[in-house]
C-alpha positions as CSV (number, residue, x, y, z in Angstrom):
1,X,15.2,-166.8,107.5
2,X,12.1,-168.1,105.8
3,X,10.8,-166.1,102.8
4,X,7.2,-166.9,101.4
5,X,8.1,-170.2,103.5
6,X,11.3,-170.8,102.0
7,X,14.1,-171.4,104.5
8,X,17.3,-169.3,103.2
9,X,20.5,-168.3,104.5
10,X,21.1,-164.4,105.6
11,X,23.7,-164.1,102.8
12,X,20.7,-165.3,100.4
13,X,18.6,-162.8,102.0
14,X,21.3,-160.2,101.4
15,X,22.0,-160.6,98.1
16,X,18.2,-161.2,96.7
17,X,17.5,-158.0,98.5
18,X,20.5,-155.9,97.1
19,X,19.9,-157.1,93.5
20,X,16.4,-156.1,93.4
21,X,17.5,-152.9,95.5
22,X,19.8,-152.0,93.2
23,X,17.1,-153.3,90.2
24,X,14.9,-150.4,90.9
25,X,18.3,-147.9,90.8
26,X,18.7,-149.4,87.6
27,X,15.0,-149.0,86.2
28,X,14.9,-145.3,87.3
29,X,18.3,-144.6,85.7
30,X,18.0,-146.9,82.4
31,X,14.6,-145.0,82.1
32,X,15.4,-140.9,83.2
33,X,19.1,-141.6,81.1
34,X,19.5,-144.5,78.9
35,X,16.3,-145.1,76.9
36,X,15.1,-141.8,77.0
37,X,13.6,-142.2,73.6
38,X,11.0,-144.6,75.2
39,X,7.3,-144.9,74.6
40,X,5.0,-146.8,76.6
41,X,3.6,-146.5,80.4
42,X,5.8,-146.3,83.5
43,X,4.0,-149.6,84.9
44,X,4.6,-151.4,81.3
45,X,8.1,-151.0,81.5
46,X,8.6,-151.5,84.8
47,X,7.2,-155.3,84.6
48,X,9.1,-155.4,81.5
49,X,12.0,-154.7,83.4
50,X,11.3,-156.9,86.2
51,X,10.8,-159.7,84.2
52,X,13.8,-159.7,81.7
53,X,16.0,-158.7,85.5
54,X,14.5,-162.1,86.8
55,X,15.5,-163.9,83.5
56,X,19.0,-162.7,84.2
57,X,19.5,-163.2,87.2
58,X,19.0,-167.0,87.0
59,X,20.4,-166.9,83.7
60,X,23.4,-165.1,85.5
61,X,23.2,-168.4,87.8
62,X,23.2,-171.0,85.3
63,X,26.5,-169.3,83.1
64,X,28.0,-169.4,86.0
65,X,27.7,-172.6,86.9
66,X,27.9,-174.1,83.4
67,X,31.4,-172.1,83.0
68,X,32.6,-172.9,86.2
69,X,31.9,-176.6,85.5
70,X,33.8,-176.4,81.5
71,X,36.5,-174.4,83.4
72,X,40.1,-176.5,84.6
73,X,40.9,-175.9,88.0
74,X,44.3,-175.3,87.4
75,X,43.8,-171.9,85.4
76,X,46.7,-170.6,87.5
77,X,47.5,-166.2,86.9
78,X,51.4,-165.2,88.4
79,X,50.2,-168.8,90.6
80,X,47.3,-167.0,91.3
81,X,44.2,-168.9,91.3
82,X,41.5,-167.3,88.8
83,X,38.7,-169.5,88.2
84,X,36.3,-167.7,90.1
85,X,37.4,-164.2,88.2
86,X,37.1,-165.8,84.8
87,X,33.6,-167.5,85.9
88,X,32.2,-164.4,87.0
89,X,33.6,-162.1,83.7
90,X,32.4,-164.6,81.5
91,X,28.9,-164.7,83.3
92,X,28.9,-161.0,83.6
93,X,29.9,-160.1,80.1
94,X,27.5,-162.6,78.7
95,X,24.4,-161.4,80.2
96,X,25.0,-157.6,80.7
97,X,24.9,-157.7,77.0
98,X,21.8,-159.8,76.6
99,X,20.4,-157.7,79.5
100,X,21.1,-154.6,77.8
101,X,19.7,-155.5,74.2
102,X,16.4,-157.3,75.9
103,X,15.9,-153.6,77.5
104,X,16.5,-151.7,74.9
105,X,13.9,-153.8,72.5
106,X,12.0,-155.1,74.7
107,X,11.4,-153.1,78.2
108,X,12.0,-149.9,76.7
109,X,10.5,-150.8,73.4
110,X,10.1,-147.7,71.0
111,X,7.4,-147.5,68.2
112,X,4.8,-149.3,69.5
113,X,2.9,-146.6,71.3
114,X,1.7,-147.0,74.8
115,X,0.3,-150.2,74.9
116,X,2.5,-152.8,77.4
């Protein structure tokens, strides 16, 4: 596939499409159910919200890879393999909480009136 004349793989095209997908799943509900405190405009917090979901999404990317690349191979679980699991919890962990706070005081911002 070629996207904006990119060549990518189908499984690239798969996952960029389910995060961003699932990104506007997550803006409705964060906005209807978590923040609903907010102030500001719909639009203002929905680039907002793009733009700190872009941030961690490649931010997601480079934990991985920089704790996949400080993480021995032989991390062995009942001779189980688990680099991959511990890669992926410490990525995840890491930036659903910086994800979460960046929302909270930044895409859903409170107290400073409608301006985005």
């Amino acid at each position: 596939y070629r996207v904006w004349g990119l060549p990518l793989e189908r499984q690239t095209v798969a996952i960029l499409a389910s995060y961003w997908g699932s990104g506007v799943v997550h803006f409705i509900i964060s906005r209807v159910y978590v923040f609903k405190d907010h102030t500001g405009t719909q639009a203002g917090q929905a680039w907002r919200f793009v733009l700190v979901g872009s941030i961690a999404f490649f931010g997601h990317w480079l934990m991985a890879k920089a704790v996949a690349y400080l993480t021995p191979e032989e991390i062995l679980f009942f001779g189980v393999q688990v680099k991959g699991l511990i890669v992926r919890g410490v990525a995840a962990v890491t930036i659903g909480g910086l994800s979460f706070m960046s929302h909270k005081f930044f895409s859903f911002r409170e107290g400073r009136g409608a301006a985005a």
